[in-house]
C-alpha positions as CSV (number, residue, x, y, z in Angstrom):
1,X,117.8,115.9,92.5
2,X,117.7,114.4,89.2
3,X,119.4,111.4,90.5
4,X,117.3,110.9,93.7
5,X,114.0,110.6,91.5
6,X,116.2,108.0,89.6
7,X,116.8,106.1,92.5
8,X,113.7,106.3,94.1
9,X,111.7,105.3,90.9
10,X,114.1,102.4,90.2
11,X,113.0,101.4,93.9
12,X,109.0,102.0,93.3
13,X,110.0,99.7,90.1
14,X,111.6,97.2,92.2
15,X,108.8,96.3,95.0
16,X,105.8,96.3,92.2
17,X,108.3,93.5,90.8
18,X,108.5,92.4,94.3
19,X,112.6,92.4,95.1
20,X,112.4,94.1,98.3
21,X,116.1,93.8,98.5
22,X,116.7,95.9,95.7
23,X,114.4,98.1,96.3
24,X,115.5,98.8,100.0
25,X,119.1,99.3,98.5
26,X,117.8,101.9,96.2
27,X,115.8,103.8,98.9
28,X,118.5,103.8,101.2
29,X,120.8,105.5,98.8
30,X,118.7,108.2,97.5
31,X,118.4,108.8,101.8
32,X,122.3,109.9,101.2
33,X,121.4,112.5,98.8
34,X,118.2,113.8,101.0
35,X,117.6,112.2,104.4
36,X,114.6,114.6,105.3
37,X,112.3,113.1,102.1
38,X,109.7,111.1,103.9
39,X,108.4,109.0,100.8
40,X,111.9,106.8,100.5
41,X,111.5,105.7,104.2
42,X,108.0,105.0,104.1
43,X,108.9,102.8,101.1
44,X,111.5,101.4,102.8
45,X,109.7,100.5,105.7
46,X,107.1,98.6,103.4
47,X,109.9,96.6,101.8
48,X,110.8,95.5,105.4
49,X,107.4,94.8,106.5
50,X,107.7,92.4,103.3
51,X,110.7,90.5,104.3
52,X,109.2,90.3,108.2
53,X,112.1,93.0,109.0
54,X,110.0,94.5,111.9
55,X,112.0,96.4,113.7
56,X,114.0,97.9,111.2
57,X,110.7,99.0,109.5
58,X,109.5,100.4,113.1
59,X,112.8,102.4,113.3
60,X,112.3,104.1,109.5
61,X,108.4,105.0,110.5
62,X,110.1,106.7,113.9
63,X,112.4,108.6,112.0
64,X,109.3,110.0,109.6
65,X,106.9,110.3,112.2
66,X,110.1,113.2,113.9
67,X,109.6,114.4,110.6
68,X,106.3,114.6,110.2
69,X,104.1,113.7,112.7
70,X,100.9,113.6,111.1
71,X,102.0,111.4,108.4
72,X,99.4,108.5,107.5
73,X,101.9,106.0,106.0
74,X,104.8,106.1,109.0
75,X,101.4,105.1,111.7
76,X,100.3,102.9,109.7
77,X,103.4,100.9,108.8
78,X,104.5,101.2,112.1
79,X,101.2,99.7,113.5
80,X,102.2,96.7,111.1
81,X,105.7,96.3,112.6
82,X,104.6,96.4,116.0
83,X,101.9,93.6,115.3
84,X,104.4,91.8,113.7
85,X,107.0,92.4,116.5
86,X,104.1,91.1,118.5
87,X,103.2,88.1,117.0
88,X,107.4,87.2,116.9
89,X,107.0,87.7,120.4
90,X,104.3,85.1,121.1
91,X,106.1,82.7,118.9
92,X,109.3,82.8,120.5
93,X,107.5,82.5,124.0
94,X,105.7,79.5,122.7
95,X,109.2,77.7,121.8
């Protein structure tokens, strides 16, 4: 437990200093020590959404949302990815 808040905190830490990298590295491994904790890939998804990952955000926001359905965060940053996912789309179509 003790080391998950570590983890997690170190992330938090990382994407207010903005390397998403980092921070995505330390989500992921505090989801090894509890893969049902919500927060960590909601957090994760936001790095993504900041590197233009899109569908990798989509898929952590699915996994909440089987969690938790009602959860504010996962519909939102999933609404994100899609758009994103979206405007990808429209780009690649216009090559």
């Amino acid at each position: 437990v003790e080391k998950f808040k570590r983890l997690k905190n170190e992330g938090n830490d990382c994407v207010k200093m903005g390397e998403y990298d980092e921070a995505i590295n330390k989500y992921s491994e505090c989801m090894k020590l509890n893969a049902e904790e919500c927060t960590v890939y909601t957090n994760r998804a936001l790095c993504y959404l900041k590197l233009y990952k899109y569908e990798e955000a989509k898929q952590d926001c699915d996994h909440v949302l089987q969690i938790e359905d009602s959860n504010i965060k996962a519909f939102y940053r999933r609404a994100l990815a899609y758009k994103g996912l979206q405007v990808r789309k429209k780009n690649i179509a216009g090559i």
